[in-house]
N, C-alpha and C positions, 0 to 999 in steps of 0.2 A: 355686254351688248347694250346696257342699260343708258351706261356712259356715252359708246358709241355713239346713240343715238342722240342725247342730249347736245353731244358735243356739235353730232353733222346739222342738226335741225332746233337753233338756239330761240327761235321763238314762240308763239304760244302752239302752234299748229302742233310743234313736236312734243305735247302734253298728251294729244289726242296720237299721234306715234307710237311713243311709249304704251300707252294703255291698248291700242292693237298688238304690241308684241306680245306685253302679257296673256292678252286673250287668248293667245296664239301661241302661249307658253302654255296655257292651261290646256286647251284643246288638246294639245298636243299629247300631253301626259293622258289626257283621259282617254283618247285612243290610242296611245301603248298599254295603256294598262286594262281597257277594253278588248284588244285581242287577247291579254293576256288569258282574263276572264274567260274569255267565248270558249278559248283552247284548252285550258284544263279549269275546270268550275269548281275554284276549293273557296272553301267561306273565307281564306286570309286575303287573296285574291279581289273576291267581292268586297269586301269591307273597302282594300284600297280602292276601289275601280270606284264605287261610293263616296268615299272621301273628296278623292280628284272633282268628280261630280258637282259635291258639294262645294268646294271651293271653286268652282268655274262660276257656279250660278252667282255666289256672293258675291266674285269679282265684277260678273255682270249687273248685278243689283246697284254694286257702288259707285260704276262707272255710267250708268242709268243718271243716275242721283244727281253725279258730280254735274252731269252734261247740262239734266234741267236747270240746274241751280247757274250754272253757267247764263246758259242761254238766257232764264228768268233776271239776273245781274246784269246784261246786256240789255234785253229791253225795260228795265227800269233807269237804266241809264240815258238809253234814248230818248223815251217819255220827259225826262229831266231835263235833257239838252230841249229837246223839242221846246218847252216852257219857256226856258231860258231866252231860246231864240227869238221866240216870239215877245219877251219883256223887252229884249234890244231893241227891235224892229220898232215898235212903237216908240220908243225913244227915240229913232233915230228919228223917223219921220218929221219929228218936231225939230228936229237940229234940220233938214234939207228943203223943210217948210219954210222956216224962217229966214229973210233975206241978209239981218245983221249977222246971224249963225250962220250961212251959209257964204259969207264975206272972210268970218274969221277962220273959217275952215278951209277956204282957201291960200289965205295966207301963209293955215300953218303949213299946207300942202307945198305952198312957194319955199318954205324958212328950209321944210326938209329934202325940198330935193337941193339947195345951194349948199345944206349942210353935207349933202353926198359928194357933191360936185366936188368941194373942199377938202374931202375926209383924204386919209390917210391910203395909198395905193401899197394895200397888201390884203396877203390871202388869209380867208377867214380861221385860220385854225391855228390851233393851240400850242404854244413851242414847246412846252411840257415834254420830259424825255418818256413818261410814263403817268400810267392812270395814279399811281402814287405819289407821285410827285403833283402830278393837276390837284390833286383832292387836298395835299399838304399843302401848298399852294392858297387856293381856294380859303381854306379854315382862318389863313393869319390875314388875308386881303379884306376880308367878307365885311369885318367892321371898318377898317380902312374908309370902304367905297359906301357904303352907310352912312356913316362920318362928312364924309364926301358930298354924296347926296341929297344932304341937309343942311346945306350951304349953299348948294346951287337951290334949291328949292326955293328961296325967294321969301319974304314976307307975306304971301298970301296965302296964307294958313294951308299952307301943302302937307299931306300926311306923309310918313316915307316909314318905307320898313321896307323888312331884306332878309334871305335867310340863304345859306347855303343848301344847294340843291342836294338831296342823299342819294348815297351811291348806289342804293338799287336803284333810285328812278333813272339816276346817271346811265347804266348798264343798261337799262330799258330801253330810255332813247337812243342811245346808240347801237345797240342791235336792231331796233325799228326802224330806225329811219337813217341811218348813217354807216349799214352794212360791220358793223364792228369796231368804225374808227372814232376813238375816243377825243384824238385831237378838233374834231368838229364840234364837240362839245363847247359852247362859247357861252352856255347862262351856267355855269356849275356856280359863279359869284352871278348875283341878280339883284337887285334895289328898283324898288318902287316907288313913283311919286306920284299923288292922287292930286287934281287940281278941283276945284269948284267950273273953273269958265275955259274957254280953247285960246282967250287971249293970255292968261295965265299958265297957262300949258307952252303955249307958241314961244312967251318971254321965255322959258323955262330951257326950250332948247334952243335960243341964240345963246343963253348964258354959257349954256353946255359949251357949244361952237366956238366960242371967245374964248371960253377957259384954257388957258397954256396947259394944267396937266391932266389935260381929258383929250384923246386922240383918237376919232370916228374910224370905224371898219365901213368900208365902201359897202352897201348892200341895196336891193331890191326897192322897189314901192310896195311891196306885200308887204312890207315892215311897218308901212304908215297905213294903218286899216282904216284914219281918219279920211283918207281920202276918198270925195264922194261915188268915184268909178270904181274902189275896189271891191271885189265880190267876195262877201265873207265864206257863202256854200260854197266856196271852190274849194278850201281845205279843210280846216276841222276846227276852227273856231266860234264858228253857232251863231255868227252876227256878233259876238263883241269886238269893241273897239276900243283901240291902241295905240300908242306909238313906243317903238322900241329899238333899241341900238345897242350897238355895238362896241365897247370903246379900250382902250387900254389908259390906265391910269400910270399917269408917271410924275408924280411927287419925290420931294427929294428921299421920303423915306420909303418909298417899291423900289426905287431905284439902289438906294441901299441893302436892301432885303433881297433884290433880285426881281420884285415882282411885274417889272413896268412893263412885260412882256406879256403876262396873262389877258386873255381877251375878257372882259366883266357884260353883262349884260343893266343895260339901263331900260325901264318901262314906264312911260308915263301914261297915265290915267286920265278921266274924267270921273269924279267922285260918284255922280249920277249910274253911269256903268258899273262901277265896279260894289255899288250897292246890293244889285239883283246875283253878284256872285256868291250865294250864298251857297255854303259848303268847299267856298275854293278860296276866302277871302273878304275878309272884314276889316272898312276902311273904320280910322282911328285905332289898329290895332297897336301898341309899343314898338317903338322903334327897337330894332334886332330882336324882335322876336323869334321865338325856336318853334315854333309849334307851326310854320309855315312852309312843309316839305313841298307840299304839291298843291300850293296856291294857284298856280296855272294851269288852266286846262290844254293841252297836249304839250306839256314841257317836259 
């Protein structure tokens, strides 16, 4: 039944599931073995009716425990985003305040919607025949687009790093927000590049745009969080700011390898942002670093 339940109900809710059936396992035993009791009263009888007992209250003890601790995890999380949000905000104000900043931010808002316009007409998802093959995939590209990504990066002391996403978190986002389809999965490969200025960010994706084996997936303006009209409280980003893309890498060697079909995820930065991410993300860290499973917040 255990199973059952895992299987029908695969997100966090069905944690709180399972822990009603057990209650409801326990209950159950202590009222069979309570009439048993009532009906003939021999002390082997009581001792189990006792036992059951005992074990219903600890279950309830622990599931007590788990729930606070839960909930106590959640709002220190909040409290945390809350901060967060408000360290953005104030930065940003100085980027919409100022006319030079708010010229180049334009711009970049212009370079990404021409580079939509231009991208590649296909569907965001993953031609992977299986989560096995995306993740084998994923491990031999991952330096690849690294590699990659520090060459487009330009002379203007861009940081870059990169790390393949892990497959619980992989499993996560796709049961949360993708109903269980693993092909929508498009940052399993992800690379970061951190800029000092938005004219050095803005050069950074014409370079992209130009490049022969960098090929854009057509997507949203939510993508470009640079832009002064998008609203970060819409979704679950906390006021940080962005730009990110989609692209397929086709060099002579994916292409040999087979890989020119994986979707990679690119994210460029502003150094100043990505400062306050602390706990998700430390600019100057080593290029292919491992220790960066879940540098993004909701990835």
């Amino acid at each position: 039944a255990w199973a059952t339940i895992v299987c029908l109900f695969p997100r966090w809710h069905s944690f709180r599931v399972t822990l009603a059936y057990v209650l409801g396992y326990f209950y159950h035993k202590c009222l069979i073995w309570g009439l048993f009791y009532a009906k003939r009263q021999s002390v082997h009888l009581q001792n189990i009716f006792y036992s059951w007992c005992f074990l219903s209250g600890g279950a309830v003890a622990c599931i007590v425990l788990v729930e606070l601790k839960y909930r106590g995890t959640l709002r220190h999380a909040h409290e945390m985003a809350r901060a967060d949000a408000s360290s953005y905000d104030e930065i940003w104000k100085t980027f919409v305040a100022d006319e030079t900043k708010l010229r180049a931010l334009s711009g970049l808002v212009d370079a990404y919607k021409a580079a939509m316009a231009g991208a590649e007409k296909r569907s965001k998802r993953q031609a992977a025949a299986s989560v096995g093959a995306l993740f084998e995939d994923a491990y031999v590209l991952q330096p690849l687009v690294v590699a990659k990504a520090e060459a487009i990066g330009g002379d203007a002391g861009a940081v870059v790093y990169g790390s393949t996403k892990t497959v619980a978190r992989a499993f996560q986002k796709a049961w949360r927000s993708y109903g269980g389809d693993y092909r929508r999965l498009c940052d399993v490969v992800r690379v970061s590049i951190a800029f000092e200025t938005i004219d050095e960010l803005t050069a950074c994706l014409e370079r992209i745009v130009a490049d022969d084996e960098l090929e854009l997936i057509p997507q949203g303006m939510e993508k470009c969080r640079f832009d002064p009209e998008y609203a970060p409280y819409a979704g679950q980003f906390v006021g940080y700011r962005d730009l990110q893309l989609g692209a397929t890498f086709k060099s002579a060697e994916t292409r040999d390898r087979g890989l020119d079909q994986h979707i990679v995820e690119i994210q460029l930065h502003l150094r100043v942002f990505e400062a306050i991410k602390t706990g998700h993300v430390t600019v100057g860290l080593p290029v292919n670093t491992t220790n960066l499973a879940d540098w993004r917040m909701g990835s």
